[in-house]
Short mmCIF file of the C-alpha atoms (twelve columns), coordinates in Angstrom:
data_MODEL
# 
_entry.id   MODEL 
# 
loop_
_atom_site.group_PDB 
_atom_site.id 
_atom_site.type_symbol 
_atom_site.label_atom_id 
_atom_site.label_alt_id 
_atom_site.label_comp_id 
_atom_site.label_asym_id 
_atom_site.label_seq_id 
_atom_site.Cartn_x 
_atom_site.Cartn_y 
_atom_site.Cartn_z 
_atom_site.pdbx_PDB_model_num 
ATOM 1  C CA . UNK A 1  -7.900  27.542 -6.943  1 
ATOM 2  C CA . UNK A 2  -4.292  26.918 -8.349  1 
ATOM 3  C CA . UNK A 3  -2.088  24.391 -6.258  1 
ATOM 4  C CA . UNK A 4  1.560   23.497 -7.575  1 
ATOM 5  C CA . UNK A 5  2.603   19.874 -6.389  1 
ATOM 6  C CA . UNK A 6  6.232   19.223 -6.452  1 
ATOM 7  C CA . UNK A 7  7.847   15.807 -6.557  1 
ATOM 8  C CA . UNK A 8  5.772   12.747 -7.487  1 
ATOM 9  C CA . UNK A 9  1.895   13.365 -7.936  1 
ATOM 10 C CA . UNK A 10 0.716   9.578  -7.350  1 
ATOM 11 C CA . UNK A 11 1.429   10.357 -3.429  1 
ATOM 12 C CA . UNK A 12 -0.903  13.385 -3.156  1 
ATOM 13 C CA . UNK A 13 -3.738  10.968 -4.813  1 
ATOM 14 C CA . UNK A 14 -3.426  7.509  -3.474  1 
ATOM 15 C CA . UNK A 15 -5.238  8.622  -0.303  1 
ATOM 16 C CA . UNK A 16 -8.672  9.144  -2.852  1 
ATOM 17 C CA . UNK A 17 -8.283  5.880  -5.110  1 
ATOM 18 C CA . UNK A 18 -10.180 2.794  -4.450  1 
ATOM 19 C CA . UNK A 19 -8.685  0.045  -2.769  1 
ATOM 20 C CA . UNK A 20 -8.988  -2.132 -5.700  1 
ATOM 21 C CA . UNK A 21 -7.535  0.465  -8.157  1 
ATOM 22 C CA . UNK A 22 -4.662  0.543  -5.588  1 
ATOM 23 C CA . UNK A 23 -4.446  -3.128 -5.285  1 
ATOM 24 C CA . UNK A 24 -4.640  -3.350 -9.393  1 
ATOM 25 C CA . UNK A 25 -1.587  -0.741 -9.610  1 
ATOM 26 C CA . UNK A 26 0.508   -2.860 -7.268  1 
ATOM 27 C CA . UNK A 27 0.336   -6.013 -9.030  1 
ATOM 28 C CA . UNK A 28 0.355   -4.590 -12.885 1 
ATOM 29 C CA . UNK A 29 3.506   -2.102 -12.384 1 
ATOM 30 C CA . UNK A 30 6.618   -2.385 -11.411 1 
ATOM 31 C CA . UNK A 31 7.193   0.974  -10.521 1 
ATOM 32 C CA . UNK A 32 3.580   1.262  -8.364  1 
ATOM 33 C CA . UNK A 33 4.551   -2.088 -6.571  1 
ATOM 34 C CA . UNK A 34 7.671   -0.927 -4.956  1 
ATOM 35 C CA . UNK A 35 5.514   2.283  -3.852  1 
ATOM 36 C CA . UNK A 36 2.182   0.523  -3.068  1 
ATOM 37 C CA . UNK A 37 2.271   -2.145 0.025   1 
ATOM 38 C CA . UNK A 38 -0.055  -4.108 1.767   1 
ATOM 39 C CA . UNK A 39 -0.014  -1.799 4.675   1 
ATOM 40 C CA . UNK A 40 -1.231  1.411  2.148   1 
ATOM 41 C CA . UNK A 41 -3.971  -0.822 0.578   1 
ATOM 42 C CA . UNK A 42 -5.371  -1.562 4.312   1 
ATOM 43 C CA . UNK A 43 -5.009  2.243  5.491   1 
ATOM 44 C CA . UNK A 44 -6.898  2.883  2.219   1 
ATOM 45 C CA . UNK A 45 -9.574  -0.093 3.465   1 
ATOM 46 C CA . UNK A 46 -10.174 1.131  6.612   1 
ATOM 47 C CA . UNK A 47 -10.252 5.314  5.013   1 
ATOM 48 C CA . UNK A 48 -13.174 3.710  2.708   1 
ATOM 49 C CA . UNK A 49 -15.127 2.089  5.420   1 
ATOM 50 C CA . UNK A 50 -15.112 5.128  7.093   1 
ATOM 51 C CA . UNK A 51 -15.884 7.069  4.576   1 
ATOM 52 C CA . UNK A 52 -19.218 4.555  4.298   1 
ATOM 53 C CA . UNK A 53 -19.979 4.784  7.470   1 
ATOM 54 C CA . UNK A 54 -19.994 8.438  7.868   1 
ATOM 55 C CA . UNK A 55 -22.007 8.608  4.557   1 
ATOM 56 C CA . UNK A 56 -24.522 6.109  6.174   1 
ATOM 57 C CA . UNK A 57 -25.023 6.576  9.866   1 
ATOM 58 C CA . UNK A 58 -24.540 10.740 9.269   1 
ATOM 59 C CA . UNK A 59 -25.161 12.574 12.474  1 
ATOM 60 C CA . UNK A 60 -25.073 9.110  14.122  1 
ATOM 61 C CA . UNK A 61 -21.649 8.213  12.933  1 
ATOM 62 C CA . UNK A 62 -19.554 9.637  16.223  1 
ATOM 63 C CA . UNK A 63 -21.983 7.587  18.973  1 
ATOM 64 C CA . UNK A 64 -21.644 4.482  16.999  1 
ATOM 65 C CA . UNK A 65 -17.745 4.637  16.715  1 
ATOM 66 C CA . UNK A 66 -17.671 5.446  20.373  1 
ATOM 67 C CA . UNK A 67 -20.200 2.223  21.230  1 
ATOM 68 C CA . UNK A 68 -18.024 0.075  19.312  1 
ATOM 69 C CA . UNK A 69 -15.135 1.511  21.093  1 
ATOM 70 C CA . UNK A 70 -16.618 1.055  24.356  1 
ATOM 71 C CA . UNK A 71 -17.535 -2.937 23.743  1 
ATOM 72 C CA . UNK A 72 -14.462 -3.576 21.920  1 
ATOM 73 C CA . UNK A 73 -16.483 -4.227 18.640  1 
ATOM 74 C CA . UNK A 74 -15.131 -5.074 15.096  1 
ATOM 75 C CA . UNK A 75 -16.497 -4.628 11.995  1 
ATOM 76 C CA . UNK A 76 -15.795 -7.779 9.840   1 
# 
């Protein structure tokens, strides 16, 4: 499968980095730390937990978020 990105590639990727690779970028280039803020490294956080979680619980993953909905919980 061929895809052709236009424009700047690093926004089609940052979704699938680490949040430490992110968090690296930001504070080694200039360029990446006008692009890269807090508020993308926490989205990232939050994608990765998920991403855990799903990998983890597996067919389980849905009840639990909606448990932790119901009783207000937090993951810390």
């Amino acid at each position: 499968m061929e895809q052709v990105l236009f424009g700047d590639a690093f926004s089609n990727i940052e979704q699938h980095l680490f949040p430490r690779d992110l968090y690296n970028l930001m504070n080694l280039c200039k360029n990446f730390s006008k692009m890269i803020t807090e508020n993308t490294i926490k989205k990232n956080v939050v994608n990765e937990i998920n991403i855990r979680l799903r990998h983890n619980l597996g067919n389980n993953y849905d009840e639990f978020i909606e448990i932790m909905k119901k009783i207000d919980g937090v993951i810390i």
